[in-house]
C-alpha positions in Angstrom: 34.5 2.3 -10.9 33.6 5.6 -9.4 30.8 5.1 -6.8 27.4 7.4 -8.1 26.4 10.7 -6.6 23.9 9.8 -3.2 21.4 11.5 -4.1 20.9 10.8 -7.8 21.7 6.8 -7.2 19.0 6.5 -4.6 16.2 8.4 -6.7 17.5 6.6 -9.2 16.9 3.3 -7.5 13.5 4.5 -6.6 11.9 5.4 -9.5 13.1 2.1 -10.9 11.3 0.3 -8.2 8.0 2.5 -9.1 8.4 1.7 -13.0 8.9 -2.0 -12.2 5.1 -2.2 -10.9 3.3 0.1 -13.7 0.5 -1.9 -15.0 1.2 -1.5 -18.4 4.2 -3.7 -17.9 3.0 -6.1 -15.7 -0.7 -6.7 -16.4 -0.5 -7.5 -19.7 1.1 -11.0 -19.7 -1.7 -12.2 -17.1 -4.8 -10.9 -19.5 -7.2 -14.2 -20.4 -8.3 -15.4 -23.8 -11.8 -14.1 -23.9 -14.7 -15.5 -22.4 -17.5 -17.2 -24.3 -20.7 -14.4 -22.9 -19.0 -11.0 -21.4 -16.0 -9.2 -19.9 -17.0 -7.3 -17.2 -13.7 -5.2 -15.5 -14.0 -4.0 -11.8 -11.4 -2.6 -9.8 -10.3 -0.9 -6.8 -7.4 1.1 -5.8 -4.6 3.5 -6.4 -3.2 1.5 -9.5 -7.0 0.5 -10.8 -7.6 3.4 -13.4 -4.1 2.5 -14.5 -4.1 -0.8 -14.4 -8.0 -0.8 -16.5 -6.8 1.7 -19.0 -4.0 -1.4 -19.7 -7.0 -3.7 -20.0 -8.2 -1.6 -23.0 -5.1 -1.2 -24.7 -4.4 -4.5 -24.6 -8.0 -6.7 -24.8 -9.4 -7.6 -28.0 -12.8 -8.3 -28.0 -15.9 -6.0 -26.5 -15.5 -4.9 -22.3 -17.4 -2.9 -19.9 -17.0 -2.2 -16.0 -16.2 0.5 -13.9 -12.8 0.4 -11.3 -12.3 3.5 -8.5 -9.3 5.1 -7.6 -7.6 7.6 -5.4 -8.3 11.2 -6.7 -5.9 12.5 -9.3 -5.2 8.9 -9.7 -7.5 8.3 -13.0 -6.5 7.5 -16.2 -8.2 8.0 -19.8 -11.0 4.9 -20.3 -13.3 4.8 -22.8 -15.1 1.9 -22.2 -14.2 1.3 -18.4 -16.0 4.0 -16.0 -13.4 5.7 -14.1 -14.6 6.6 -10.4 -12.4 8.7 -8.1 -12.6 9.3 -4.0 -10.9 9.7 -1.1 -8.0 7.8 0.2 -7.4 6.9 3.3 -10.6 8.1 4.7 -13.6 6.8 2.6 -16.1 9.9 1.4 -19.2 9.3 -0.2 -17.8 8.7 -3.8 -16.3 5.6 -2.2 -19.8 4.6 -1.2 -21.2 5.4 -5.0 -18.2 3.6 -6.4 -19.8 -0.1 -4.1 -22.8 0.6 -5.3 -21.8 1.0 -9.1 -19.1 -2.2 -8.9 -22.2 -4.4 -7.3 -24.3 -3.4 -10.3 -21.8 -4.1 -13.3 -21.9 -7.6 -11.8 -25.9 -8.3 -11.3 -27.2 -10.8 -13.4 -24.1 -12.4 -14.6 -23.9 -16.1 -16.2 -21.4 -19.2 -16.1 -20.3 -17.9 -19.6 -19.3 -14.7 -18.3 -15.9 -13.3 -17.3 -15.2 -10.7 -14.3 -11.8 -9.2 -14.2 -11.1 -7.8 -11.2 -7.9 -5.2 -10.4 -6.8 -4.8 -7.2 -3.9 -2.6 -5.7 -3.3 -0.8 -2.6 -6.1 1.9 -1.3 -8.9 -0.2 -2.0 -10.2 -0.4 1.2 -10.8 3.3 1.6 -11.2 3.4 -2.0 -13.8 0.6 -1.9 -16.7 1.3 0.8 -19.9 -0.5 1.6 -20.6 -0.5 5.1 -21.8 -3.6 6.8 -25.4 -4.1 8.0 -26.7 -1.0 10.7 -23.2 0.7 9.8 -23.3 4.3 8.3 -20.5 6.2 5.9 -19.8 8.1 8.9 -19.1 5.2 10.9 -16.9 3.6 8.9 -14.7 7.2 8.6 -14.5 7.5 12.3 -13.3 3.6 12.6 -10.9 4.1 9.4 -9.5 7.2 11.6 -9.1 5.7 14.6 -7.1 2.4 13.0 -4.7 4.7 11.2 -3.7 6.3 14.4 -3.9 3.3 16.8 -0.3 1.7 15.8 -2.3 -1.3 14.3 -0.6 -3.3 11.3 -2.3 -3.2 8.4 -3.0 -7.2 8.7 -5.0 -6.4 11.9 -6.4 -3.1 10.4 -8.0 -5.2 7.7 -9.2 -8.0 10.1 -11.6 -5.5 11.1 -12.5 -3.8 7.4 -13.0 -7.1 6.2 -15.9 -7.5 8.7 -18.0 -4.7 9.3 -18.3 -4.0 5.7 -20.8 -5.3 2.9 -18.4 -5.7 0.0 -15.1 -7.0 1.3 -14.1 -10.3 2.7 -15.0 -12.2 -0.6 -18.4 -10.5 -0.6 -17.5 -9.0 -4.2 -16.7 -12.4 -5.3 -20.2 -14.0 -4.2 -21.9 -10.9 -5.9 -20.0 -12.1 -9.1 -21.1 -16.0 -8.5 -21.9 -18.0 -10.7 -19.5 -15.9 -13.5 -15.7 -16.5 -13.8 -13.7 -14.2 -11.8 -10.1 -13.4 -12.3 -8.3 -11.3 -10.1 -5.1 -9.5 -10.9 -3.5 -8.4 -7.8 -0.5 -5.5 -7.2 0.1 -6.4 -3.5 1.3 -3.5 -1.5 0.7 -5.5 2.0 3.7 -7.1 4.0 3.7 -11.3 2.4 1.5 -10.5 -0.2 -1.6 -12.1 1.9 -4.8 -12.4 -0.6 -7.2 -11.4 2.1 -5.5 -8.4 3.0 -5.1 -6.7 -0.2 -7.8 -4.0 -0.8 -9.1 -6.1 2.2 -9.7 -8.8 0.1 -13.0 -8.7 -2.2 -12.8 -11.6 -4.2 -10.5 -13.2 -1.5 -11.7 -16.1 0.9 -11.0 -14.6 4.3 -10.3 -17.3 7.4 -10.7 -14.8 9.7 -13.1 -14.2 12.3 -15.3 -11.5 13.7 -14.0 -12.9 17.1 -10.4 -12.6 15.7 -11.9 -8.6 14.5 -13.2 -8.2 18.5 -9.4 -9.1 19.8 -8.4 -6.8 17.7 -10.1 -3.9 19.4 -9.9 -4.9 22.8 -5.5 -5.4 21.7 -5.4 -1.7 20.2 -8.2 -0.1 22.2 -10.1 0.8 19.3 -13.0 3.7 20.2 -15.9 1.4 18.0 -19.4 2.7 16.8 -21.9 1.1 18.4 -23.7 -0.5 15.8 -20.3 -2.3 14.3 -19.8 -3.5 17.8 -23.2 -5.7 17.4 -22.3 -6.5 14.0 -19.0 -8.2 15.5 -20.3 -9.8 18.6 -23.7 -10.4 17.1 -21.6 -12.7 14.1 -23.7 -11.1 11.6 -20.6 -9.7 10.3 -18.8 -12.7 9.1 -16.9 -12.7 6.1 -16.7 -15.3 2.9 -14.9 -18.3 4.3 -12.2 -20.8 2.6 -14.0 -23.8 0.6 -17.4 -21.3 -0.1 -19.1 -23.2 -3.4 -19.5 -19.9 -5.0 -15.7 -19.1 -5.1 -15.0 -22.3 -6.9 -14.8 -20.2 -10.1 -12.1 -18.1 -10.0 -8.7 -17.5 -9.5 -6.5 -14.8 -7.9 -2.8 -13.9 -9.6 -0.6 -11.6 -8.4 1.1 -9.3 -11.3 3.3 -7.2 -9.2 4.5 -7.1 -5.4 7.3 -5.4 -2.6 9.9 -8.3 -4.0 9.9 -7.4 -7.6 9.9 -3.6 -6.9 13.3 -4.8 -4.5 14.8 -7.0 -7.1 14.2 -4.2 -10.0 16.4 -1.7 -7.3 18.9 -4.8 -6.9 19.4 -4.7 -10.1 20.0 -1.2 -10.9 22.4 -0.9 -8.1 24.4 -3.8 -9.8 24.6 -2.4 -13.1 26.2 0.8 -11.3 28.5 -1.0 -9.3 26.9 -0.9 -6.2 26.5 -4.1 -4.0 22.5 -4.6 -3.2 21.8 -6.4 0.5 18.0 -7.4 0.4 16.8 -7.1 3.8 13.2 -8.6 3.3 10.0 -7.0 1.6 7.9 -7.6 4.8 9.5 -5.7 7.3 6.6 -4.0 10.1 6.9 -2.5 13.3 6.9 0.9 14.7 8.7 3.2 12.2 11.0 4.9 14.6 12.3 1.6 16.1 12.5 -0.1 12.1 14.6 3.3 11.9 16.6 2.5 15.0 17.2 -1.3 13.7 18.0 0.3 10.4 21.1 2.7 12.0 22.8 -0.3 13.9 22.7 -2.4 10.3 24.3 0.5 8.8 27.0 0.9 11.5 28.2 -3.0 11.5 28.5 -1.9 7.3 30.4 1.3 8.0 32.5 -0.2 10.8 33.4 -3.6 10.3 32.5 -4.2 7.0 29.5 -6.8 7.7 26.9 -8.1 5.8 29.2 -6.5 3.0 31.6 -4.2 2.6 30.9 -0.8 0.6 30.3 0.0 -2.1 26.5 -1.3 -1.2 23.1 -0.6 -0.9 20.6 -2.0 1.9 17.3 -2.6 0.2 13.8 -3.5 2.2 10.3 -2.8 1.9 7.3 -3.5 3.8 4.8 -1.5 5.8 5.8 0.3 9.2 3.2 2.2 11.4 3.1 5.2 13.0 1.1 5.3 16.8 0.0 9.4 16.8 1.2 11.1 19.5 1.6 14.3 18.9 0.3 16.9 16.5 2.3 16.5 13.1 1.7 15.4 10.0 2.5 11.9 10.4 4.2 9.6 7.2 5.9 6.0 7.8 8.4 6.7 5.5 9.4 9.9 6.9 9.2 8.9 10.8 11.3 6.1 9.9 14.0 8.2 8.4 13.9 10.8 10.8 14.3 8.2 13.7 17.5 6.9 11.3 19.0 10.3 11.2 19.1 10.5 14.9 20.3 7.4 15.5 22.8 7.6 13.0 24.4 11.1 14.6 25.5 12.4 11.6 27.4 8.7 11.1 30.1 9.5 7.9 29.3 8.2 4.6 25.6 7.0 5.2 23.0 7.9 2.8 19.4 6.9 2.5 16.0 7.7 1.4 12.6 6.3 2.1 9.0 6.4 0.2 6.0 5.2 -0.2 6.0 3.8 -4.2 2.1 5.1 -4.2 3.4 8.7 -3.9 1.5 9.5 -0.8 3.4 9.4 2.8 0.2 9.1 5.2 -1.9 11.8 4.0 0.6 14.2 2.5 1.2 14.5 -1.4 5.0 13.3 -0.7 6.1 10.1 -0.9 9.4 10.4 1.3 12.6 12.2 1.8 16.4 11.8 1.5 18.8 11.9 4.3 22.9 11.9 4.7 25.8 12.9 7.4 24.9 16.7 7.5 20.7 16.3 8.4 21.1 16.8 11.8 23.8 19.6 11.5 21.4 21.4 8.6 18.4 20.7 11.0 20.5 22.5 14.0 21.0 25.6 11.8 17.7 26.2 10.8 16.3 26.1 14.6 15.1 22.7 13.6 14.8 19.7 17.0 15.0 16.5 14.8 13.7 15.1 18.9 11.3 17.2 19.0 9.5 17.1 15.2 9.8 13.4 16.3 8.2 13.4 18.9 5.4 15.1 17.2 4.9 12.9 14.8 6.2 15.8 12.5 8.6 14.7 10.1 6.7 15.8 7.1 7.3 19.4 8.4 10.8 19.0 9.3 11.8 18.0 5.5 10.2 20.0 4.6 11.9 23.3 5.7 15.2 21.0 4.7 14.1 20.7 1.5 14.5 16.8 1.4 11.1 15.6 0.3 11.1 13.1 -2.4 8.0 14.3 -4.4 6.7 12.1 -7.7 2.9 13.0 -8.1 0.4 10.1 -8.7 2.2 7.0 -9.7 -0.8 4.9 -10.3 0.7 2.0 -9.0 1.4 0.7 -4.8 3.7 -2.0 -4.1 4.2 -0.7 -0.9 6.6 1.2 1.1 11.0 1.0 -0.9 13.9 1.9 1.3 17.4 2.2 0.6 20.6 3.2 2.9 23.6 3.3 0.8 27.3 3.0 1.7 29.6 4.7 -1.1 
């Protein structure tokens, strides 16, 4: 069998990844018979407008609610209100978007239903700040986690507790309805708590665990969400809280499946998938350097498998700012690959974020193969120096190697794939 052009196979295998997690195809099969008194939908996240305009297509009976998503990330509702804001820094339509979830769900009764859809983004998406805190607090904190090298586990720690709504503070609003969560998990293990910063999720952690945190990362905090942390008053819904007895959480799409929809497609062409692990974290540029040496022992010795094959992982890296660029996960990580790589023969790969969005930038990723550096070189281009910038966003730019999809309406997190023809 003739192996399939680079380029074309690994799109190929990443748009397959995206389509595996659209809601329309795995929400559906998770939908409840109806309740006896109301459905009432709430969501948050890039994947919400999508995921609630499913909920109408496919629910029988009467609904109302109101879900908020990243801008440009709506979707057509007509019984659902559809909120937009800012993602990853929360703006004040984030704060209106708290304020309108918390009143869909007032005055609710054990006979009533709340469906609750989560995907990644809610926690910029979704913002109440906790007591004494102001919008402008909570931007300069979500600003300062983003650059600090933080995972997003230890990022959340901290959203979870200086904020009003999160940390299973939706689900006690809800109390004493029904509530049934339907989760696509874009975090690293699929942890409840983390995803969207967990809501409707119990959350076992602490605000002494959030005050490690910042001391760990050297977080620059507010003043008044320092007193909320050390004062307690910022402690979160805990495991075994009587008013989370009535519901349930279910996940409907995560990094695995998106993986094992790639796997597949790489089959049916031929091509041998390795699945490295949907959790992978760490620093992007050393995930990238971890990445080359896998791809070498392939190239050279024939180990995990010989080619034809296709390394698969997903997961979220970080990105400590440095320097002045643009940032983007995906594209520091392939960047730091390139180099490693040297211009290594036969190596392919590509790397995005299945939400579309690379950091802040409207790109979800970029290709790379043997010739980056060389190309880089001829254009005046120092892949060591956009590097250490933090400017690979600019640098594939001017290569022309973005991998731009638009809004996907759906996050399960960050697909990478180096293939070996």
């Amino acid at each position: 069998m003739a192996h399939p052009d680079e380029g074309p196979f690994l799109r190929g295998l990443f748009a397959q990844a995206i389509a595996s997690a659209q809601p329309d195809l795995c929400l559906p099969p998770h939908l409840p018979p109806p309740p006896k008194g109301r459905l009432i939908v709430i969501g948050a996240g890039k994947g919400a407008a999508a995921m609630a305009k499913s909920v109408e297509d496919h629910w029988p009976g009467p609904l109302s609610g109101v879900v908020v998503t990243r801008y440009g990330y709506g979707a057509p509702c007509q019984r659902i209100e559809i909120i937009e804001a800012a993602h990853p820094t929360p703006d004040a339509n984030s704060l209106h978007a708290a304020h309108r979830l918390l009143e869909a769900v007032r005055d609710l009764t054990p006979d009533d239903l709340v469906l609750c859809l989560l995907s990644g983004g809610g926690s910029s998406l979704l913002c109440l700040p906790g007591e004494g805190l102001t919008l402008e607090d909570k931007q300069a904190l979500n600003k300062a986690l983003l650059a600090s090298g933080a995972p997003i586990s230890d990022m959340n720690v901290l959203r979870r507790h200086l904020s009003a709504i999160k940390g299973g503070r939706l689900a006690v609003a809800c109390h004493p309805a029904q509530v049934l969560t339907l989760v696509i998990s874009d975090v690293p293990g699929d942890t409840l708590e983390d995803i969207a910063s967990g809501p409707t999720a119990a959350d076992p952690t602490t605000c002494a665990d959030a005050l490690a945190i910042v001391a760990r990362y050297a977080i620059d905090l507010p003043p008044a969400a320092r007193a909320l942390l050390e004062s307690g008053r910022g402690e979160t819904v805990k495991p075994g809280d009587v008013r989370l007895a009535g519901q349930e959480i279910r996940l409907v799409a995560t990094p695995r499946m998106a993986l094992l929809a790639a796997a597949e497609a790489a089959r049916k062409a031929g091509v041998t998938p390795v699945l490295l692990g949907d959790a992978i974290e760490g620093e992007a540029r050393e995930v990238g350097k971890v990445m080359a040496g896998l791809a070498r022992s392939v190239a050279d010795h024939g180990e995990p498998t010989p080619r034809p094959c296709v390394l698969l992982s997903g997961g979220e890296c970080t990105v400590t700012i440095r320097g002045d660029g643009q940032g983007g996960r995906n594209v520091e990580f392939l960047l730091s690959l390139a180099i490693a790589l040297n211009g290594k023969p036969g190596v392919f790969a590509l790397a995005g974020d299945t939400d579309g969005v690379d950091g802040a930038q409207e790109v979800a990723g970029a290709v790379i193969g043997p010739d980056t550096l060389a190309r880089a070189h001829g254009l005046d281009l120092s892949p060591h120096g956009a590097l250490a910038r933090n400017d690979a966003h600019t640098f594939f730019n001017a290569l022309s190697d973005q991998v731009i999809t638009g809004p996907t309406r759906t996050n399960v997190n960050d697909f990478r794939a180096i293939y070996l023809p």
